[in-house]
One Martini backbone bead per residue (centre of mass of N, CA, C, O) as a GRO file, in nm:
protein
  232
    1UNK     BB    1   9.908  -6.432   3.106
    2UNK     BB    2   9.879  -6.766   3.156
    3UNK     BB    3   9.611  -6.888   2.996
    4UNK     BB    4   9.716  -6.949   2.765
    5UNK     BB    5   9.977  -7.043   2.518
    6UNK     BB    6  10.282  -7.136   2.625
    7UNK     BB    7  10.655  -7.098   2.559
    8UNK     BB    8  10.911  -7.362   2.494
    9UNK     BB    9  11.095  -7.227   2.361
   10UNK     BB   10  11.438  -7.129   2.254
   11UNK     BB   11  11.568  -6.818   2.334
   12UNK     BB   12  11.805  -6.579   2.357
   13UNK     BB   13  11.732  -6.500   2.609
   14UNK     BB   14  11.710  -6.726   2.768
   15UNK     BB   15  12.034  -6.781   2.717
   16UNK     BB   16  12.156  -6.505   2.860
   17UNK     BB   17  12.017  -6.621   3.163
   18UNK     BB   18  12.161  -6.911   3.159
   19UNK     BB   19  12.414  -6.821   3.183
   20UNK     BB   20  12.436  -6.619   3.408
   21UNK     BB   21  12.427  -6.863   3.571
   22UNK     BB   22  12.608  -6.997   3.518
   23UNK     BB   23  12.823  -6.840   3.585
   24UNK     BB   24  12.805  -6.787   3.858
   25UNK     BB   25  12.802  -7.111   3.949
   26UNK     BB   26  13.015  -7.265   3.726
   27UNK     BB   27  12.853  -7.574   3.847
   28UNK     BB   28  12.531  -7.698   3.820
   29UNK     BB   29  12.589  -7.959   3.934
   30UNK     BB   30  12.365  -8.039   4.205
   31UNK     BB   31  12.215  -7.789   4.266
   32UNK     BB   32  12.009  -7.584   4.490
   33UNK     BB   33  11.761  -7.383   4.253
   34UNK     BB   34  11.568  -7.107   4.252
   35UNK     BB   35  11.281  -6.939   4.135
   36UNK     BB   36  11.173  -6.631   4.220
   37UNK     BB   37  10.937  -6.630   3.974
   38UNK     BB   38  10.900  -6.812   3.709
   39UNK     BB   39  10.693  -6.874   3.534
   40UNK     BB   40  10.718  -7.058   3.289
   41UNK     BB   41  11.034  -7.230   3.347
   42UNK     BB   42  11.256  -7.259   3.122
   43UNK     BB   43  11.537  -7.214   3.281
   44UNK     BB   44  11.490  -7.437   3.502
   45UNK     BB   45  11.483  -7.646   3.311
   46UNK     BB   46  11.786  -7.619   3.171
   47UNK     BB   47  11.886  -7.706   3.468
   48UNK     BB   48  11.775  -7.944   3.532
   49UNK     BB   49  11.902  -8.103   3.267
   50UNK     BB   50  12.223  -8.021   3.394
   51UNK     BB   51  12.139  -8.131   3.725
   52UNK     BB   52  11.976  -7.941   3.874
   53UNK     BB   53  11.776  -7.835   4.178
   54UNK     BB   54  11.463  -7.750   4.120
   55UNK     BB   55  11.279  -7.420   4.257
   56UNK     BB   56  10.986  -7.274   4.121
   57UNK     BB   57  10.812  -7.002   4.212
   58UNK     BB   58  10.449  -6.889   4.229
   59UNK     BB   59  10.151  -6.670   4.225
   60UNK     BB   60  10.064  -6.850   3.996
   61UNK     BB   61   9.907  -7.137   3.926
   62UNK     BB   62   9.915  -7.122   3.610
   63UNK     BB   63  10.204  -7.139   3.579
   64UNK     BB   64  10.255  -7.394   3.741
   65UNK     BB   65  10.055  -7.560   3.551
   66UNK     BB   66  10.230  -7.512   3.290
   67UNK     BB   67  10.541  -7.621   3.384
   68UNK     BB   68  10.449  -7.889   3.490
   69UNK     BB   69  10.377  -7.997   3.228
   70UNK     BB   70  10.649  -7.962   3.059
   71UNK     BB   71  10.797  -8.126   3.265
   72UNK     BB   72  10.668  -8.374   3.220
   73UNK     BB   73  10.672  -8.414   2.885
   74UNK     BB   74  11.014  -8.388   2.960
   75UNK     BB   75  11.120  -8.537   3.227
   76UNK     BB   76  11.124  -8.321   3.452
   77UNK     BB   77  11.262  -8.264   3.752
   78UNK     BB   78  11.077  -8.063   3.995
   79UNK     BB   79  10.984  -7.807   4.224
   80UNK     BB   80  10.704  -7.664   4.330
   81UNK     BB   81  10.575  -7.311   4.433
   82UNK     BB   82  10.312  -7.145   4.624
   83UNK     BB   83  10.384  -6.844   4.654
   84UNK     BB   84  10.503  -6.504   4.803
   85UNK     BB   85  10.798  -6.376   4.765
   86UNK     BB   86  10.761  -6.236   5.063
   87UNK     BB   87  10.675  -6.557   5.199
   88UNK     BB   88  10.860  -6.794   5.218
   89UNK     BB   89  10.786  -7.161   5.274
   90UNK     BB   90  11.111  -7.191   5.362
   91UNK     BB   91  11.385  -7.277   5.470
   92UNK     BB   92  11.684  -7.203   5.594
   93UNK     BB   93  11.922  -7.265   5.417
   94UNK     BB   94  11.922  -7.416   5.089
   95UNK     BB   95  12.029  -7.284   4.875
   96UNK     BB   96  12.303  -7.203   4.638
   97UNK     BB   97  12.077  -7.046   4.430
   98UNK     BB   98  11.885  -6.732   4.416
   99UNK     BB   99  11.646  -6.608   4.145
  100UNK     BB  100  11.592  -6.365   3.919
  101UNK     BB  101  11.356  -6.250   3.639
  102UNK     BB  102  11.131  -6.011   3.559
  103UNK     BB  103  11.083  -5.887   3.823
  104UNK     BB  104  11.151  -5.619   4.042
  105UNK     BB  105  10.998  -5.393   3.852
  106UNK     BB  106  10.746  -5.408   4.017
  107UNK     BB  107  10.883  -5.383   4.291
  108UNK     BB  108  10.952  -5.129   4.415
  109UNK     BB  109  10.855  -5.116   4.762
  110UNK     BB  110  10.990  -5.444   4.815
  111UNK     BB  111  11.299  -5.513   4.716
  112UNK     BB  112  11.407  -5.525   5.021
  113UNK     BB  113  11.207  -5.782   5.107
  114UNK     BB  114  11.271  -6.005   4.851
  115UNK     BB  115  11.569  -6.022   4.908
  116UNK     BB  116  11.546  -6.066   5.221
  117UNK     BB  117  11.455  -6.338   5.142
  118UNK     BB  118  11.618  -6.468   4.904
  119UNK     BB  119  11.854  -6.472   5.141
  120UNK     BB  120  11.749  -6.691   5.347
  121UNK     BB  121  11.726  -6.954   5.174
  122UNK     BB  122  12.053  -6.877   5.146
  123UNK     BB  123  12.343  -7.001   5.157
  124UNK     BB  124  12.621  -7.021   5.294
  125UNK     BB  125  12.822  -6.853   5.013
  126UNK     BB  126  12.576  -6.785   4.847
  127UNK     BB  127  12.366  -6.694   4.572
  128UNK     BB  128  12.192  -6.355   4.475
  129UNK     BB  129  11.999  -6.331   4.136
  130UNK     BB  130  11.949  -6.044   3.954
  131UNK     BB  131  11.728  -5.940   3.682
  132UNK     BB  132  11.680  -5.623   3.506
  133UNK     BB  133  11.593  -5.362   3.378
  134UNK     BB  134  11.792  -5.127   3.231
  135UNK     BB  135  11.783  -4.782   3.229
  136UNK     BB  136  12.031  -4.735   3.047
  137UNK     BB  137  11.872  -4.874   2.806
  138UNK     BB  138  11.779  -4.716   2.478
  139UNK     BB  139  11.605  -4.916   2.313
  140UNK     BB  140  11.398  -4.999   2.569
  141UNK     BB  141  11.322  -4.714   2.646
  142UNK     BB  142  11.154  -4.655   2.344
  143UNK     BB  143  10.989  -4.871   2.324
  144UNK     BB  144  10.816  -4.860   2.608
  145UNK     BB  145  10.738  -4.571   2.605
  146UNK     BB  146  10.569  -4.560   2.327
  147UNK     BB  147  10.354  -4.809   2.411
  148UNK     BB  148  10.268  -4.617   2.681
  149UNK     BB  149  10.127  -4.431   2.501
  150UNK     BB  150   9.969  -4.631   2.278
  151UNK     BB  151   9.870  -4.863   2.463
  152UNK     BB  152  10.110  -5.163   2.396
  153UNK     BB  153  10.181  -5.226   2.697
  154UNK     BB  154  10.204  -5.613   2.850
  155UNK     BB  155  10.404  -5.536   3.146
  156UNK     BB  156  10.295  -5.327   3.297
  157UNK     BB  157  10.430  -5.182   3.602
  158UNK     BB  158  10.821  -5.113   3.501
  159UNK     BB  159  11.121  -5.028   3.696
  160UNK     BB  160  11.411  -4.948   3.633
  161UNK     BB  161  11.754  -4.947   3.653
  162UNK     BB  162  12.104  -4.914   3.727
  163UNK     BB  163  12.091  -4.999   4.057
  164UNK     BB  164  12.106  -5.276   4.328
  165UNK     BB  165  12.334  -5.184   4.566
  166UNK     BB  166  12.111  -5.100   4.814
  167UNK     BB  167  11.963  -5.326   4.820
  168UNK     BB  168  12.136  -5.513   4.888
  169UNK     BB  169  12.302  -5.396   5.126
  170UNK     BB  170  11.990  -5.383   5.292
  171UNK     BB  171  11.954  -5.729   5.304
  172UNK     BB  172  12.271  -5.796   5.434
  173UNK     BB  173  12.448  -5.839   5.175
  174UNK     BB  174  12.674  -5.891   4.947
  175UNK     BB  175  12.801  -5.733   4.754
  176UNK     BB  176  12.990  -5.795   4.445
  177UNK     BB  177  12.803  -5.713   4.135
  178UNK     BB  178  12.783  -5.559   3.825
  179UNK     BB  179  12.584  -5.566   3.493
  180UNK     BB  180  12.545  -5.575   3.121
  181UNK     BB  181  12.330  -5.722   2.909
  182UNK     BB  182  12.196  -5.757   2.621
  183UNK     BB  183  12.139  -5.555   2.355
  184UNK     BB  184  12.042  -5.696   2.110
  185UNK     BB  185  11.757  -5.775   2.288
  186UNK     BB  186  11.656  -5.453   2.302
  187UNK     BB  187  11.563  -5.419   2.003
  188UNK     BB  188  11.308  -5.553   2.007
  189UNK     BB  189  11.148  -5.285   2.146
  190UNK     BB  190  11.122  -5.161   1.866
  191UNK     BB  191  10.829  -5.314   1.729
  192UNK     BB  192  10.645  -5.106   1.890
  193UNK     BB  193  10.758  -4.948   1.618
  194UNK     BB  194  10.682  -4.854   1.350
  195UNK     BB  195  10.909  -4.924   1.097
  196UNK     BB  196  11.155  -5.035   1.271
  197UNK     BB  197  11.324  -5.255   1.128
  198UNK     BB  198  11.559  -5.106   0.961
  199UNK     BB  199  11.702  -4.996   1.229
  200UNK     BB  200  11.732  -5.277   1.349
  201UNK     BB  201  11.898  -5.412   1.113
  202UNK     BB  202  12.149  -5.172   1.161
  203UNK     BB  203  12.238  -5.207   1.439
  204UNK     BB  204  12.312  -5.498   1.450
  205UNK     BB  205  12.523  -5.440   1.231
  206UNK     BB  206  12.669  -5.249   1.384
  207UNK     BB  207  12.727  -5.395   1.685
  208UNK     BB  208  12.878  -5.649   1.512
  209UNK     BB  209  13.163  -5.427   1.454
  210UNK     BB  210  13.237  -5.429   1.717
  211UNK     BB  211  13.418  -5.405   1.965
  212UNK     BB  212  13.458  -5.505   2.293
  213UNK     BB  213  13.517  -5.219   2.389
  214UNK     BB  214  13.268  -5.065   2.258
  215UNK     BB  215  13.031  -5.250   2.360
  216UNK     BB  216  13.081  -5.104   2.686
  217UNK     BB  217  12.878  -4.851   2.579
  218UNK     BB  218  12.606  -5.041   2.578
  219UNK     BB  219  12.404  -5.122   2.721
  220UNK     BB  220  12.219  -5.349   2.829
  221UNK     BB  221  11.878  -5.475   2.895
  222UNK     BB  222  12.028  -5.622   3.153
  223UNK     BB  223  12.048  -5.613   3.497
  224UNK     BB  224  12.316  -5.763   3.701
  225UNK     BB  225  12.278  -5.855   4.037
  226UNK     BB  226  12.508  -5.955   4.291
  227UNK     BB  227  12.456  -6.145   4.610
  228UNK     BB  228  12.627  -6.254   4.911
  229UNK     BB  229  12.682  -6.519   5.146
  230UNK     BB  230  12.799  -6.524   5.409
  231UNK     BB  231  12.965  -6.788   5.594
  232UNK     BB  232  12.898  -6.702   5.900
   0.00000   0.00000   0.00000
């Protein structure tokens, strides 16, 4: 997947995850911030920007190889680490927000120990936040699909959520909130779909003439999940 060309083009996506984490964090300058399976690192570049210290966290050698040089091409300083995210070589209690986006649904059978190292990891009174696909949000399940039926689907096998609160509080940690965001961004995959852009682009228009109270009738595309390390 990382062998190619990848893109820090900063898009609506990275928008909604880099705010949801702004939102969690509250000021993120100084913060001590992991991204536990990195990917791009697109998102932790603008944190770092913003003032954070990031650290990196990718099983991946040429993700952390893509990243490390986009971060050095733009001045950006952050701590790289090749490991597994269930088995993280890092002392515990070091983050102030241990994070990821994108990696849960992959690993079913396994989020309640990635979740208890991430949790491991991150300071009494921090938080970790997890985003994953909703399983409630209905434009990314016909996407997915369809895609998954015509053999178009390139992200592997990912299992949405409802809700991850009992992995949080199986990991040992306060559940604290969950809701769902993106709903917008969620449309892109009906992309999947021939001929569905005239659908997807009166979707788009019929969404943005909603109330903000009707818009909460209509799950976005991730499931933002909190939760939080006691201070004792």
């Amino acid at each position: 997947m990382w062998s190619g060309d990848v893109s820090y083009e900063w898009d609506s996506l990275s928008g909604l995850i880099f705010n949801v984490i702004g939102k969690e964090a509250k000021d993120i300058n100084g913060l001590n911030i992991l991204e536990a399976g990195s990917g791009t690192g697109r998102i932790s570049m603008r944190l770092a920007q913003r003032g954070a210290n990031v650290t990196l966290v990718d099983y991946s050698l040429k993700a952390l190889e893509n990243s490390e040089k986009a971060f050095k091409e733009r001045g950006v300083e952050a701590n790289f680490l090749h490991s597994d995210i269930r088995m993280l070589n890092i002392l515990s209690d070091s983050f102030d927000i241990t994070w990821n986006a994108g990696v849960l649904e992959h690993f079913e059978e396994e989020q309640v120990a990635i979740v208890q190292e991430m949790a491991r990891i991150t300071k009494p009174g921090g938080k970790v936040v997890i985003l994953m696909p909703s399983a409630d949000c209905l434009p990314y399940r016909v996407g997915k699909s369809y895609a998954e039926e015509y053999g178009t689907w390139p992200y592997g096998k990912e299992e949405p959520a409802t809700t991850l609160e009992n992995v949080i509080r199986e990991s040992g940690i306060i559940f604290k909130e969950e809701y769902n965001v993106g709903f917008l961004n969620s449309l892109d995959f009906l992309d999947f779909i021939p001929d569905a852009g005239a659908v997807k682009e009166f979707m788009t228009s019929w969404y943005n003439k909603l109330s903000a109270e009707d818009k909460k009738r209509f799950p976005g595309y991730l499931l933002v999940s909190v939760g939080e390390l006691s201070q004792v």
